[in-house]
N, C-alpha and C positions, 0 to 999 in steps of 0.2 A: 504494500500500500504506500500511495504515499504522502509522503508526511507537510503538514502545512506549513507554509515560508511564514519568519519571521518578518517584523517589521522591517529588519537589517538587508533584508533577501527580497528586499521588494512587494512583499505580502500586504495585502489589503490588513485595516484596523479588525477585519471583522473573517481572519481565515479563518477555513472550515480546518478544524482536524480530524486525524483519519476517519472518525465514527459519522463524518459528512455531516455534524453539526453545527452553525458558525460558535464563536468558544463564547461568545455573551449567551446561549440558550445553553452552554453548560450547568446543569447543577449536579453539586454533589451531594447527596444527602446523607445529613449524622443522624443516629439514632439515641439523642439523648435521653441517660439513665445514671443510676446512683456509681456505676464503677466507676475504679480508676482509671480504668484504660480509657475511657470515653474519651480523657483530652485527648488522649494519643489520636484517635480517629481526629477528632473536630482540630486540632493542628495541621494533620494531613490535610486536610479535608481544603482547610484555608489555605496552606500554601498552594495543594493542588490550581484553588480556584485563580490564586494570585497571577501563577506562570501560563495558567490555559485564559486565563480571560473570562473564567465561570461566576460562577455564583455560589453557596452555600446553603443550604435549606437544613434548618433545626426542627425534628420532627420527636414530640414527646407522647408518650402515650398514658392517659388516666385510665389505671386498673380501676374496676367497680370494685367496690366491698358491698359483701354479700351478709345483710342483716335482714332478710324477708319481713318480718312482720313488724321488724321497728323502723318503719317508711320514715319518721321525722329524725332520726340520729341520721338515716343513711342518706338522705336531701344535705343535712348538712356536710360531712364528710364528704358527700361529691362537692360541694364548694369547694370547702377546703383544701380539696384534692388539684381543683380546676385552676385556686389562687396557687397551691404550691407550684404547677404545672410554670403558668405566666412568669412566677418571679424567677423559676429556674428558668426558663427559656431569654428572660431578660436579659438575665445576669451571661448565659452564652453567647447570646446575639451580644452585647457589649463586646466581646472576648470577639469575637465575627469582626464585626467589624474594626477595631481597632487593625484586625491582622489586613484586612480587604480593603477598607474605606467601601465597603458596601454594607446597607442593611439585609441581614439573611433573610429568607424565606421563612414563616414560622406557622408550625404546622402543627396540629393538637389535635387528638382522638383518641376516643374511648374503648374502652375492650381490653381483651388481651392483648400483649405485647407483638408477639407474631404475626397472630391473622390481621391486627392493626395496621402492619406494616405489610404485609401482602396484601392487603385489602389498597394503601394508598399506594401501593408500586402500580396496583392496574389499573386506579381510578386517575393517578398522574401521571400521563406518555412523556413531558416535558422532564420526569428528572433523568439524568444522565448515568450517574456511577453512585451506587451504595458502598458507602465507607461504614468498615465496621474496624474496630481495633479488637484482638483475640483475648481472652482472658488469659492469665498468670499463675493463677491458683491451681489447686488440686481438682478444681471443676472441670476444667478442660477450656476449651476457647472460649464458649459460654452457649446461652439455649439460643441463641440467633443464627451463631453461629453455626451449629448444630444445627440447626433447621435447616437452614438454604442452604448448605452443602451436602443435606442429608436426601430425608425424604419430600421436603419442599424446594429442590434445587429447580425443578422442571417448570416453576410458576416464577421466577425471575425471569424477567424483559429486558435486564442491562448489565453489562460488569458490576460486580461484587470487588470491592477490594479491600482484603482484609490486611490491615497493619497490624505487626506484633505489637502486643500490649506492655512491651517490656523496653521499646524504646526511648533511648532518652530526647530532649527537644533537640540536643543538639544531631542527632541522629533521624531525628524526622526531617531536619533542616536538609541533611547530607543529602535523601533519598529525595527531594523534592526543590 
């Protein structure tokens, strides 16, 4: 394939790279959550977006808690669930943009964490590459990971790119 001229190479502000998209309809989507490794992804994610010309999209997902018949504690808790949601995605879009000078894409849904996210990979054609970064621990990569490389690999529409969860910044920096 080949590959898109830079600015230096006489390349239009808006070349396509290989994937025939122009690199501003890039995004790359983090799936923010409580690990660590998450920066690792959302680091990548931004430098990626920096050197291709993309975008960044922060996608969180609000688990329900399941209290069946105490409907008024569980009204609240989704609030509260919905505010914690916002203040984290703030707090990484801040983090977004300082690395971009762009405001990220911010995406919030309810469900499980998975089908949440297979559910918006097929209702959104526009994102580009799923960034995940691997877990560290004795778990293994982690259940996302797990999933789309396992038995939900065949329902992915785009690259998957998984960063090791054990890199440092200055090593995300190197690879990007």
């Amino acid at each position: 394939m080949a590959r898109a001229k830079s600015k230096d190479e006489g390349g239009a502000d808006n070349a396509k790279p290989d994937d025939g998209k122009p690199a501003a309809d890039r995004i790359f989507l983090v799936v923010v959550d409580e690990s660590e490794e998450m920066g690792i992804a959302l680091r990548f994610a931004c430098r990626r977006a920096v050197a291709t010309g993309g975008r960044v999209a922060l996608f969180y997902v609000v688990e329900p808690a399941d209290f069946g018949h105490w409907m008024a504690v569980e009204d609240l808790m989704e609030k509260e669930r919905r505010m914690v949601a916002e203040e984290t995605l703030t707090k990484y879009s801040d983090i977004v943009t300082e690395f971009t000078n762009e405001l990220p894409v911010l995406l919030i849904r309810e469900g499980n964490r998975r089908d949440a996210l297979l559910q918006l990979l097929e209702d959104e054609p526009g994102i580009s590459i799923l960034v995940l970064a691997s877990g560290v621990g004795k778990g293994g990569p982690g259940p996302l990971i797990q999933a789309l490389t396992g038995k939900f690999y065949k329902r992915l529409r785009m690259p998957m790119t998984i960063v090791p969860g054990n890199l440092s910044d200055e090593e995300v920096d190197a690879l990007t």
